[in-house]
C-alpha positions in Angstrom: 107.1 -53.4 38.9 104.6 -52.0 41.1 101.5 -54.1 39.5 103.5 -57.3 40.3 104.7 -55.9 43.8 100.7 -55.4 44.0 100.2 -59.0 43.5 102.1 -59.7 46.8 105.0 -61.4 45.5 107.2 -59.8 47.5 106.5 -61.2 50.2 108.5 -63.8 49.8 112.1 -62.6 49.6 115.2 -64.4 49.8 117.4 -66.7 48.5 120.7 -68.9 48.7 123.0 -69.6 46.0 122.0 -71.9 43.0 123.6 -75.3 43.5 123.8 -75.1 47.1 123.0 -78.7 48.3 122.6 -78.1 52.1 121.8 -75.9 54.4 123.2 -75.7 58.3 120.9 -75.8 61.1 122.1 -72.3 62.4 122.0 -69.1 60.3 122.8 -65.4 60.5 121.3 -62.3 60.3 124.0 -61.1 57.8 123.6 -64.3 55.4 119.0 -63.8 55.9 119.7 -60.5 55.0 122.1 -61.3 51.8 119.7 -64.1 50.7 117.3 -61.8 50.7 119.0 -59.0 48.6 119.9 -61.6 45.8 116.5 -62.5 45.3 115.1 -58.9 45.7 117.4 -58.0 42.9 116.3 -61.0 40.7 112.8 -59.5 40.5 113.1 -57.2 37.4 114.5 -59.5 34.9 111.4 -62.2 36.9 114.5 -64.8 37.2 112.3 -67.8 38.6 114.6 -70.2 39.9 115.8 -68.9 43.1 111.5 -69.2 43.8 112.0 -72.5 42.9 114.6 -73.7 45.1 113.8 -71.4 47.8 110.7 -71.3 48.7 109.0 -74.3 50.3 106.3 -76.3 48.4 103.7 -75.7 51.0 104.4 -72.0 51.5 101.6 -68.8 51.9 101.7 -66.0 50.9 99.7 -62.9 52.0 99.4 -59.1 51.0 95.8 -56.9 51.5 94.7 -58.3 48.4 95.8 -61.9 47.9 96.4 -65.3 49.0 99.2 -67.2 47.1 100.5 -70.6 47.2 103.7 -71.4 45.7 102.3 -72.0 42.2 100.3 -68.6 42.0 103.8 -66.9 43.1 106.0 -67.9 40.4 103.3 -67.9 37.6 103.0 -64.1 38.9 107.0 -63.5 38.4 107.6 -61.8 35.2 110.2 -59.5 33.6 109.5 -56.2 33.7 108.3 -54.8 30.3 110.3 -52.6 28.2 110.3 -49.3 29.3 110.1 -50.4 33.0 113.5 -50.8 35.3 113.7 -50.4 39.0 115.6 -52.2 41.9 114.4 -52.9 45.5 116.4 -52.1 48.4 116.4 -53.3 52.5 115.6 -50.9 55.1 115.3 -51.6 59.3 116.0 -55.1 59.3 114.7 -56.7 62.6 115.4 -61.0 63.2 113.9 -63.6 65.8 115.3 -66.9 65.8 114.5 -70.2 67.7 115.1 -73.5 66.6 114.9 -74.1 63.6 113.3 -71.4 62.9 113.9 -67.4 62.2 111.3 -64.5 61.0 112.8 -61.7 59.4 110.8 -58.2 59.5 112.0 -55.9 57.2 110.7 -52.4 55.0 111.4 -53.0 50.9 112.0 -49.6 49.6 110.9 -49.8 45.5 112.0 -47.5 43.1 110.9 -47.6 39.5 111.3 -46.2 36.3 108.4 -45.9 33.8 109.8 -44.4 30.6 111.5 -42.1 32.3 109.8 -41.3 35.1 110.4 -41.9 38.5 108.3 -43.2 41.1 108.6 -45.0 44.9 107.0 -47.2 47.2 107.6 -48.6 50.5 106.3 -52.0 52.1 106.7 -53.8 55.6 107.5 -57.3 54.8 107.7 -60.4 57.3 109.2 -64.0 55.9 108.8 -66.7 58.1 111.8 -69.1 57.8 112.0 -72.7 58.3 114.8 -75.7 58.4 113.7 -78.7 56.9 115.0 -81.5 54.9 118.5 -79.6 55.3 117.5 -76.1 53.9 116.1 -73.1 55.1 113.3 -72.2 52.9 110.6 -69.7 52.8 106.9 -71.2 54.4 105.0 -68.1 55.1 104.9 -64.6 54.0 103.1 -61.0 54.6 103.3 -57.8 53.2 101.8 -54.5 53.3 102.4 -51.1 51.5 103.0 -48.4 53.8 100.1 -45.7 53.4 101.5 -42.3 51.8 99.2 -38.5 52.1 98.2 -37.8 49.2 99.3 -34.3 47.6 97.8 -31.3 49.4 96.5 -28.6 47.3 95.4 -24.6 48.4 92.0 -24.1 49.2 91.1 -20.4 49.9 91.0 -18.7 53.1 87.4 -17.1 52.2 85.9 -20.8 50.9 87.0 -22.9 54.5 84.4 -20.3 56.5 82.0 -22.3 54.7 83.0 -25.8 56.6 83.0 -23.7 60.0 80.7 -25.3 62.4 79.1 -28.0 64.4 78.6 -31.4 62.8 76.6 -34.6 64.6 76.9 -37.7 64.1 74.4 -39.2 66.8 73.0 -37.7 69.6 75.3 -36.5 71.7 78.5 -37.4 69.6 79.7 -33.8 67.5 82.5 -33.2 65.9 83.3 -29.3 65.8 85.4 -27.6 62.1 87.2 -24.2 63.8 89.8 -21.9 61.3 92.9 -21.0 62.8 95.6 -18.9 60.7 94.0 -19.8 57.5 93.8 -23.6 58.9 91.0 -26.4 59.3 91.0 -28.3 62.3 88.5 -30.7 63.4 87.7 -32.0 66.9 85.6 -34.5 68.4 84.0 -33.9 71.6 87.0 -33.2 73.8 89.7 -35.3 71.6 92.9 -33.1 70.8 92.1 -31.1 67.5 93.5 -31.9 64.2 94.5 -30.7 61.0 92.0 -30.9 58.1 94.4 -30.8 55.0 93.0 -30.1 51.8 93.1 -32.3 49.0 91.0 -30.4 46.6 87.8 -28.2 47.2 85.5 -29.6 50.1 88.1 -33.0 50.1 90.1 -33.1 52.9 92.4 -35.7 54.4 94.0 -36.2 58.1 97.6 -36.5 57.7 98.9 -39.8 58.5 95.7 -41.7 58.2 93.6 -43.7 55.5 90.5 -42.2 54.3 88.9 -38.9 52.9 86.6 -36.1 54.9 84.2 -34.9 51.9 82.4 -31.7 52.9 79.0 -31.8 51.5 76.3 -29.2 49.7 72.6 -28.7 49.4 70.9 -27.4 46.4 71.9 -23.8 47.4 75.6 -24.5 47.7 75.6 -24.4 51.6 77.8 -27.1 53.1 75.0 -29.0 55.2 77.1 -32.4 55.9 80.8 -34.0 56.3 80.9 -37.3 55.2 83.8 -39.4 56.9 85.2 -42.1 54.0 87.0 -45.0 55.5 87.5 -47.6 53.3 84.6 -47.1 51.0 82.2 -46.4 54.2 80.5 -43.8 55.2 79.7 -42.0 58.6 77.8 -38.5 57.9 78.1 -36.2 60.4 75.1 -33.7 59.7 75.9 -30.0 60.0 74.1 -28.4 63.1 75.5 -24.9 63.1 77.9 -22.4 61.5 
């Protein structure tokens, strides 16, 4: 499930009975929400048709990755393979409506099972609904997974004194490493301080926030740069003293 939820087809999510010929001009909260939870649940076995009804022929759709139309969606809605289950639940609702129109914000809450194994993910979705033709359907859709820290590990008292110290990045612009009860903190200039967490050795990561700190050596082990990762770029931030 979570390479197709990877492919952004998610994004799209909800539904109203099969059959159902016409829509009214008004709808609620309760019945968005419902709609939604159908076609949510419709996802493992990669039932198609509520897609097909559903969603309007013109529609986007739009993750960090991709940009769907209507025909890249369904040809991306498969069953899951065997070994593979999971379900897909609704979590803070929020609904605007004007005419004709109503945008439901929402976080899906995955959980899968991969032989046996249990894993989750969580995205913030937003559908943008529209009334045409007699039906609501489906015309534009985001979605984005919610970053997770990865796990910390222990890194030993005696080995952070080595990432102690002064680092510049420019003249004039530092960022300064202190230890404090066996923890790394880092502040820049006079920003508030915060925690270094360890990922592995000289790989740290700020909790609640994309990217990686990697603490750098020279030939003779010495850490002599940290090198800020965001998104595949790099700011080094040379190391001026202990």
């Amino acid at each position: 499930m979570r390479r197709v939820l990877g492919c952004a087809i998610f994004i799209l999510f909800f539904c109203a009975c099969p059959g159902r010929s016409e829509d009214t001009p008004t709808i609620t909260q309760d019945e968005l929400l419902r709609r939604t939870q159908k076609l949510l649940d419709a996802y493992a076995p990669g039932d198609r048709e509520p897609f097909r009804l559903y969603i309007a022929a013109d529609a986007m759709f739009f993750d960090d990755d991709n940009d769907m139309d209507k025909t890249a969606l369904l040809e991306s809605i498969r069953p899951l393979p065997s070994g593979y289950s999971g379900s897909i639940r609704i979590e803070k609702p929020k609904v605007r409506f004007a005419p004709g129109v109503a945008v439901l914000a929402f976080d899906a809450i995955e959980t899968e099972s991969v032989f046996g194994r249990v894993l989750h993910a969580r995205y913030r979705m937003t559908h943008t609904w529209l009334f045409r033709n007699s039906r609501w359907q489906i015309v534009a859709g985001e979605t984005h997974r919610y970053y997770e820290d990865p796990a910390a590990s222990n890194v030993a008292a005696d080995k952070l004194t080595d990432y102690v110290g002064t680092y510049q990045l420019a003249s004039g612009v530092t960022l300064t490493v202190t230890l404090s009860e066996d923890q790394l903190y880092a502040q820049r200039g006079s920003q508030k301080p915060y925690r270094l967490v360890p990922e592995s050795p000289d790989v740290f990561f700020r909790q609640g926030a994309e990217g990686r700190r990697f603490f750098h050596r020279d030939a003779s082990n010495r850490v002599d740069m940290l090198i800020d990762r965001r998104n595949n770029e790099d700011m080094l931030w040379k190391k001026t003293s202990q």
